[in-house]
C-alpha positions as CSV (number, residue, x, y, z in Angstrom):
1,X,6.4,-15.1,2.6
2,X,7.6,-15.9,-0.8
3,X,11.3,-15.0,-2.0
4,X,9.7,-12.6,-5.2
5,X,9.7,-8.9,-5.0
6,X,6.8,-7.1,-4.5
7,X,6.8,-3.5,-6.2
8,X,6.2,-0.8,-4.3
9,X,6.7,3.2,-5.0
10,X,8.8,5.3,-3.4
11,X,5.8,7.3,-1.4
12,X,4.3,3.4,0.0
13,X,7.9,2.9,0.9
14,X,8.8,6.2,2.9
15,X,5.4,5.7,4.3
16,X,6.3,2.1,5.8
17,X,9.4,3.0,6.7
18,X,8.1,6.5,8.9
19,X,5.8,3.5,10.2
20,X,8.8,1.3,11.1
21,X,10.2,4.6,12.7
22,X,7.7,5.2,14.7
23,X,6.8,2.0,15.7
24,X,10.8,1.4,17.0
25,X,11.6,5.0,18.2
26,X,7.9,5.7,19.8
27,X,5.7,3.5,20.7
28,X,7.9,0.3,21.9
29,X,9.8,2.4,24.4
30,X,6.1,4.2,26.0
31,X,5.0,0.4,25.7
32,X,8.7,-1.1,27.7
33,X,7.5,1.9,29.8
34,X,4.1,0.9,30.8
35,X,4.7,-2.9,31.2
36,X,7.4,-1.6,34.0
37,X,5.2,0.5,36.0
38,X,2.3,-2.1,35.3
39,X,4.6,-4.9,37.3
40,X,5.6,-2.2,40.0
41,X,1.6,-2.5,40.6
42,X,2.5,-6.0,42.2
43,X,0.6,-9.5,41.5
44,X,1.0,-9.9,37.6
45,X,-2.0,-12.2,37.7
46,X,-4.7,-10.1,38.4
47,X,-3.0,-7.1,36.5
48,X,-5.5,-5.7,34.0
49,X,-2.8,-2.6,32.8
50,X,0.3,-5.3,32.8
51,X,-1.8,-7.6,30.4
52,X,-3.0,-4.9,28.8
53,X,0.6,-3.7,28.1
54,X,1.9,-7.1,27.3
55,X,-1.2,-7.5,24.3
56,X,0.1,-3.9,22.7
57,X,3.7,-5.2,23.0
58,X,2.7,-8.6,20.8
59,X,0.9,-6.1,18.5
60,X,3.8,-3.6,18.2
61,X,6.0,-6.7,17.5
62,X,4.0,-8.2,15.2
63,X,3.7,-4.9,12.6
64,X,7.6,-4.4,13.0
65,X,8.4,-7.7,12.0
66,X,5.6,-7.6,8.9
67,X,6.7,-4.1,7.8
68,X,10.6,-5.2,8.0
69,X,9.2,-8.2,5.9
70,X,7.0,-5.8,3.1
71,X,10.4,-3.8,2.9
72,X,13.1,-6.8,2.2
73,X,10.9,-7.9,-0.4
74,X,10.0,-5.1,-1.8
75,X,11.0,-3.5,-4.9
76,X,10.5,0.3,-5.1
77,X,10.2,1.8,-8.6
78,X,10.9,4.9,-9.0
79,X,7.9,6.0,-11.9
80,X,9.8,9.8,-12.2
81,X,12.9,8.4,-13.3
82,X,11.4,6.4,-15.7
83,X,11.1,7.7,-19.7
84,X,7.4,8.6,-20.4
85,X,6.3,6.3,-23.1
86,X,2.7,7.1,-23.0
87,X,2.3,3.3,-21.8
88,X,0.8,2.6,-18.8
89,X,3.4,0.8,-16.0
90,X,3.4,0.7,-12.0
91,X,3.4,3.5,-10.7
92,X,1.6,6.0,-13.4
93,X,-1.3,7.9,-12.6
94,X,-3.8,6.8,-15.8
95,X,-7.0,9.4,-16.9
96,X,-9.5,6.7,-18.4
97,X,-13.3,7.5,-19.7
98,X,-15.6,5.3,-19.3
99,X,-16.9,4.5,-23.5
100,X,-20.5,3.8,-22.7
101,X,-21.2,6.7,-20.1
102,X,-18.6,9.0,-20.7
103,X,-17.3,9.3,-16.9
104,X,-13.9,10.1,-16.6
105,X,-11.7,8.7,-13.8
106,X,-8.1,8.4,-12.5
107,X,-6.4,6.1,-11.2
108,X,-2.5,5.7,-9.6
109,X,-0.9,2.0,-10.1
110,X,0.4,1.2,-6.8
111,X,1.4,-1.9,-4.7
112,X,-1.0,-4.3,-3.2
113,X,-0.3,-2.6,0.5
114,X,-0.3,1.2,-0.8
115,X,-4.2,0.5,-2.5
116,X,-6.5,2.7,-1.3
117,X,-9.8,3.3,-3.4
118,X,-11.0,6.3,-1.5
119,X,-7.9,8.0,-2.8
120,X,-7.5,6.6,-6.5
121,X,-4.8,4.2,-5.3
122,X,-5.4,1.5,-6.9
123,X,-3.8,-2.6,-6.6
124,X,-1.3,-3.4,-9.4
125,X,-3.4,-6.5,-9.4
126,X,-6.8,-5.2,-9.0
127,X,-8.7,-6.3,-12.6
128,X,-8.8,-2.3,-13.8
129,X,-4.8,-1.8,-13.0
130,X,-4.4,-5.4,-14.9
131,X,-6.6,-4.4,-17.6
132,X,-4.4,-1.2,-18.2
133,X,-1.0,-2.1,-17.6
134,X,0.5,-2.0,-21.1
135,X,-1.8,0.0,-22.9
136,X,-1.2,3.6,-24.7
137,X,-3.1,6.7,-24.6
138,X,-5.9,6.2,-27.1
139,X,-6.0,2.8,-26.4
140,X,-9.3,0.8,-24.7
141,X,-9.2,-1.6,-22.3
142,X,-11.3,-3.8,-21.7
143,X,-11.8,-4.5,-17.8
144,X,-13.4,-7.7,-16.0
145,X,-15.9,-6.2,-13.4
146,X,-18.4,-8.9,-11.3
147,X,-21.0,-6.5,-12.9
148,X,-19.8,-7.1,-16.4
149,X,-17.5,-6.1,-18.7
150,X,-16.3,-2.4,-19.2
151,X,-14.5,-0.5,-21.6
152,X,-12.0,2.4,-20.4
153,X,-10.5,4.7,-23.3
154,X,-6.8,5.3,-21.9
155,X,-7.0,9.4,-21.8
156,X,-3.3,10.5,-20.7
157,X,-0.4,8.8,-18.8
158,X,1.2,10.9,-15.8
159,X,4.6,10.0,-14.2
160,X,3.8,12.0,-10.9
């Protein structure tokens, strides 16, 4: 993993760490549990629960150590503290309509592990976020989509 920061808000950080949480105060001890009554079932060899227990052990370790990882490189910006500028930064939620059909659509600028499409999240370096970042309200962008180029008229800036 590279030495850079990674932004990240302060919802996708609370959210990893509630995930770290969990992961450390709920789900290691039931799995500590189940691997010691698994080997109380005798011969390890032919124990389907014990290997069983073992695999969701290397999981559980696996998504601690990446989430500890996400959260010492990350850099959480705080968009509420921040003036609003009417620019568009990390972090902003952005009202954009379309200029050739007129559909409006919003969008928040998060980090690349907090995207979610389904719920307006979008990457920081998805092609809409890149077109956007630094623009004003009233300003177009001009976004590079695999279907062609579109053009977004920046409606309003949130800091939410």
């Amino acid at each position: 993993m590279s030495l850079n920061k990674v932004p990240m808000t302060v919802q996708g950080a609370k959210a990893l760490q509630d995930e770290l949480d969990n992961l450390k105060k709920v789900v290691r001890p039931r799995i500590v549990a189940a691997i010691a009554e698994a080997r109380e079932h005798g011969d390890l060899k032919e124990n389907a629960e014990y290997h069983a227990a073992r695999e969701q052990q290397g999981f559980c370790e696996g998504r601690i150590q990446d989430i500890e990882g996400k959260l010492s490189h990350a850099q959480i910006i705080d968009v509420k503290a921040l003036p609003e500028t009417g620019k568009v930064i990390f972090g902003t939620t952005v009202d954009i309509i379309n200029v050739e059909t007129d559909q409006q659509l919003t969008y928040h600028i998060v980090g690349e592990d907090e995207a979610d499409i389904k719920s307006g999240k979008i990457s920081v370096g998805s092609p809409i976020a890149r077109a956007l970042i630094g623009k004003e309200v009233g300003d177009v962008a001009l976004v590079k989509a695999p279907g062609g180029d579109i053009e977004y008229e920046i409606d309003a800036v949130h800091h939410i």
